[in-house]
N, C-alpha and C positions, 0 to 999 in steps of 0.2 A: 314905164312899168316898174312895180317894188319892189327889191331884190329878194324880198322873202314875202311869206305871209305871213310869219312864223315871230314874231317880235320877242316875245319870252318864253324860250326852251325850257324853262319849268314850269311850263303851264300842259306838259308832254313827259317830260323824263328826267328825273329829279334823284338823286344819292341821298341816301341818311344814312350815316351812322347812328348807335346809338351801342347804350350798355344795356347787356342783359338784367333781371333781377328774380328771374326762377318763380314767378307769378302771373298773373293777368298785366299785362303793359301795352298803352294805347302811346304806338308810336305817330305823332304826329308831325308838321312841318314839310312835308311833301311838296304840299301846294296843290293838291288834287288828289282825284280818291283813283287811286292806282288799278289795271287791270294786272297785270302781270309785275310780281314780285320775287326777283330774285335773291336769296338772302344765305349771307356766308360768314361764318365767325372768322374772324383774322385770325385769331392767334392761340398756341398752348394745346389743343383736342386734336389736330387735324378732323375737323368734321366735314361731312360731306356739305356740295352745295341743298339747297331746297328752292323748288320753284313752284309757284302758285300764281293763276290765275283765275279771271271771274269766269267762264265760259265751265272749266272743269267742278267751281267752288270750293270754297272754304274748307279747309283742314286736310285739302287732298296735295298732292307734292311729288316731284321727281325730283333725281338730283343730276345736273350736268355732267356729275363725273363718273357715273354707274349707267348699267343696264338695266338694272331694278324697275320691274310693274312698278304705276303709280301708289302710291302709299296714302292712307290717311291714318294722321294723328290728329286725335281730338284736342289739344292743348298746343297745335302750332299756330297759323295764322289762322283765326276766327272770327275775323271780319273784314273787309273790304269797305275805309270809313272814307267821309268827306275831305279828309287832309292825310292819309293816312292811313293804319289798318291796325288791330287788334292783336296781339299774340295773347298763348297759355305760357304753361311753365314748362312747358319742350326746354329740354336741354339747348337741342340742335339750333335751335332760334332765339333761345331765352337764356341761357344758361347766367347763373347769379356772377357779376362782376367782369364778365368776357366781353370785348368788346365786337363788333358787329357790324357790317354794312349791309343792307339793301339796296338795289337797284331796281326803281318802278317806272313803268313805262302806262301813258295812257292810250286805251282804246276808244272804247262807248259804245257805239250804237251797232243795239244788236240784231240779230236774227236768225232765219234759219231755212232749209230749202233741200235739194236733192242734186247730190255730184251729176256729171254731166260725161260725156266722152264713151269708151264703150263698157262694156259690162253691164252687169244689172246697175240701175240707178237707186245711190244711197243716200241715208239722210246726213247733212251737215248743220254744225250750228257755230256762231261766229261773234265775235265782236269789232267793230272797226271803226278805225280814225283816220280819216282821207286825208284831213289836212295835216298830220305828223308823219302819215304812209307806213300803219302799220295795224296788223290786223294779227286775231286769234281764231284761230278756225279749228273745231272740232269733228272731225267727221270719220264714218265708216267704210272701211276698206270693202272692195266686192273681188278682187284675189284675180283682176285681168288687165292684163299691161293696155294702158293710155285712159284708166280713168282718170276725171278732168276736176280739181277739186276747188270751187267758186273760192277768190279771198276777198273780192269787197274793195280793195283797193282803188279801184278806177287807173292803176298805173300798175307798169308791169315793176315785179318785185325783182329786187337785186340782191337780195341775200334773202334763205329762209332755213327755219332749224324744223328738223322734223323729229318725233317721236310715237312710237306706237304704246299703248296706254297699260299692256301687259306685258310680262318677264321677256327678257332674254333678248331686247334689241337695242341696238345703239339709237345717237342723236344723228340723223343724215341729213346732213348741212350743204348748201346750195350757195355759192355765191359768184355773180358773173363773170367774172374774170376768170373763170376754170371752166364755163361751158357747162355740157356734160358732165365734169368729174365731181366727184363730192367728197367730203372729209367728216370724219365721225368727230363729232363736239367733244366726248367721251376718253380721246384718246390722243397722242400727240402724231399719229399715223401722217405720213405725207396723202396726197392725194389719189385716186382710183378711180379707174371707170367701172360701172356695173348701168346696162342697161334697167335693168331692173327696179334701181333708183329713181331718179327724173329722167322720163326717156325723152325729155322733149324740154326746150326752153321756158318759160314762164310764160304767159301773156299778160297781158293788163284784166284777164277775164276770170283765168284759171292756173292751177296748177297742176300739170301733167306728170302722172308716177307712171309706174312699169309695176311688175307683180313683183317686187321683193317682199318675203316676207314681215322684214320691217315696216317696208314703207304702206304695206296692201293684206294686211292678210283678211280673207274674206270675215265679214258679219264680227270683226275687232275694232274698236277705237281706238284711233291716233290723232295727234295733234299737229300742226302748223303753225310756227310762227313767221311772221311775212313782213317786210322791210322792204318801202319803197321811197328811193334818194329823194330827199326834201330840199331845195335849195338854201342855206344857210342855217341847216337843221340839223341834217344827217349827211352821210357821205360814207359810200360802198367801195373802198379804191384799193389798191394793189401798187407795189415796189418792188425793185431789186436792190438788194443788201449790198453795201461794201465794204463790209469787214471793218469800218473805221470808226472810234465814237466820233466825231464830226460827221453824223450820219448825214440818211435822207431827208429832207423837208418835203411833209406832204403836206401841199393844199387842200383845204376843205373849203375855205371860206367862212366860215367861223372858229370860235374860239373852245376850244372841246369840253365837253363836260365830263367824255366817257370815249375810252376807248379799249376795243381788244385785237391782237394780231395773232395773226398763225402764219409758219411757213409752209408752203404746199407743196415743194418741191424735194423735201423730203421731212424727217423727223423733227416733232416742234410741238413748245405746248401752246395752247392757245391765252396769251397772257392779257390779266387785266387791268386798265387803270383808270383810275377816276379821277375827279377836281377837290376829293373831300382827303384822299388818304396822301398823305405827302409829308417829308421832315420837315418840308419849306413853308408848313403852315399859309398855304395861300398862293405862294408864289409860283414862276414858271414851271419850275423844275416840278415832276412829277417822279417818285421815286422809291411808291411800294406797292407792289402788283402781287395777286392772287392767278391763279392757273386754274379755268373753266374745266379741264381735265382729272384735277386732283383734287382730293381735300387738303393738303399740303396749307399751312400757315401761311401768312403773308411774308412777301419779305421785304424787307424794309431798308432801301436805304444803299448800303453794300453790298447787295446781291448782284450786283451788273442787269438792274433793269432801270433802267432810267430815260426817261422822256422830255420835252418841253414842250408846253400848253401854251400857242401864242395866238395872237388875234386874230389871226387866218391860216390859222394848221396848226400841225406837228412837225415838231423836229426831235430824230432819232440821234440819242445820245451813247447809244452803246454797239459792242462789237460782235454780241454774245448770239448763239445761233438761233435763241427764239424772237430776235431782234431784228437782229443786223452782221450775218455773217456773209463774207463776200461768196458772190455767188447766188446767196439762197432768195428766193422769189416768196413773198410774202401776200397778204390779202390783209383786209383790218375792217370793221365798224366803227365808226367816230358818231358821238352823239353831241350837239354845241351846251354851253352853257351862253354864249349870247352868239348872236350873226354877225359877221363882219360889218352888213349894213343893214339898217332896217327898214319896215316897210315905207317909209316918207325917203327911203336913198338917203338918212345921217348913219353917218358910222355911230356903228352900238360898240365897239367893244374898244378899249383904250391901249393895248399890251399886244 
């Protein structure tokens, strides 16, 4: 059997950078026409994150680190292209000479149908990629603990980010290693229970809420995004810190393209890092992360966030408490830029 199906991770979830120019700018080089776009100026504004997807459409946007209703600006991302995707002269996405990253994830195949479980039955609509395990799902709250909300996945999800589409609610974020408890994307809060939340584990079918207001509120749209572990693709995993830079080493089985950590055991922001942003131009070391909580600048370098990117994980280099402080019990998403071995069983990745 082939250790992956998955041969080229950027044929699924790909970083650009790029520069702003305070105009129409067709960012291209992705490698695929992106459903979900996450995009954050590094440096000098603190601006907030913006996220865009195909299910909600073009020009419409939340931000990771706010409670903010979904927003539409006509001059932000205005297209969803073959390689890529279209901006206006949005500041927050464009801004002339600021530099920039995106992080795009592929879906595809869409549809749509009616939640399941109790309460009145509502409409969803969705887009999804079985073979990367990960899906976009749109759908309407009916305001009664254990509606069942279909993802498409064909496997049960092990992390998902949730949002409801109008004012006043956080990101309720879902990842297996905590069960029941959930962590607001939004904030750097340790973890919590609320039934209310996911009252029930995930299955390979559905997603099961409770009536929080966030997660349910009757005849309102909310979003889901749903992540299901890929062998040599992605990886949903959890550590304990010890205080040391000679950190943890996690296996993944591939070589990362992307990753973010949070601590859950108490205060922590949720940090990020990629294969594009680095002083090492290319190399292991990975060592300027942005914070999904904050608009806060990147930092670069000497901040005490620093990682290594190697052929079959990560290895934690710092001591700092959104890291690696003894004690603190961590969670993370890794995304590969290749597999440790690919689908013929040759090793794909050399480092």
């Amino acid at each position: 059997m082939a250790y992956t199906t998955i041969n080229k991770s950027t044929d699924y979830f790909n970083t650009k950078l790029y520069t702003g120019n305070q105009s129409t700018q067709n960012i291209t080089g992705v490698g695929f026409q992106p459903d979900w776009v996450w995009i954050k100026q590094r440096a000098d504004d603190n601006y907030s994150h913006e996220l865009f997807d195909a299910i909600r459409g073009v020009t419409k946007y939340m931000s990771s680190n706010e409670t903010n209703a979904e927003a539409t600006g006509a001059t932000t991302l205005t297209a969803f292209d073959s390689d890529g995707f279209t901006l206006g002269s949005d500041t927050i996405v464009n801004k002339s000479g600021k530099t920039l990253v995106a992080w795009n994830w592929k879906a595809g195949t869409t549809g749509s149908g009616n939640t399941t479980g109790s309460g009145t039955y509502k409409s969803y609509s969705y887009s999804v990629n079985t073979t990367a395990g990960f899906s976009i799902v749109k759908y309407t709250g009916n305001g009664t603990s254990g509606q069942q909300i279909p993802h498409h996945l064909g496997a049960v999800p092990k992390m998902i980010i949730q949002k409801r589409l109008t004012s006043g609610a956080g990101w309720n974020t879902y990842h297996h290693a905590l069960g029941l408890n959930y962590m607001m994307l939004n904030v750097n809060n340790a973890e919590a229970s609320d039934s209310g939340k996911y009252n029930a584990n995930p299955t390979s079918t559905y997603v099961q809420i409770g009536n929080d207001g966030g997660m349910n509120s009757n005849d309102v749209e909310h979003m889901l995004y749903c992540f299901a572990e890929k062998t040599g693709y992605s990886k949903f995993g959890n550590y304990s810190g010890n205080g040391n830079v000679d950190g943890n080493f996690l296996y993944t089985g591939f070589k990362p393209a992307f990753l973010m950590v949070k601590r859950y055991n108490s205060t922590g922001n949720w940090i990020m890092f990629d294969n594009k942003r680095s002083s090492t131009g290319g190399g292991n070391e990975i060592n300027y992360a942005l914070l999904a909580d904050s608009g806060s600048n990147e930092s670069t370098g000497t901040s005490s966030n620093d990682v290594d990117f190697l052929s079959n994980g990560i290895k934690i280099r710092e001591d700092n408490g959104d890291l690696n402080t003894n004690g603190g019990a961590y969670i993370y998403m890794a995304f590969a830029s290749a597999p440790l071995v690919g689908t013929n069983n040759i090793p794909a990745t050399g480092r």
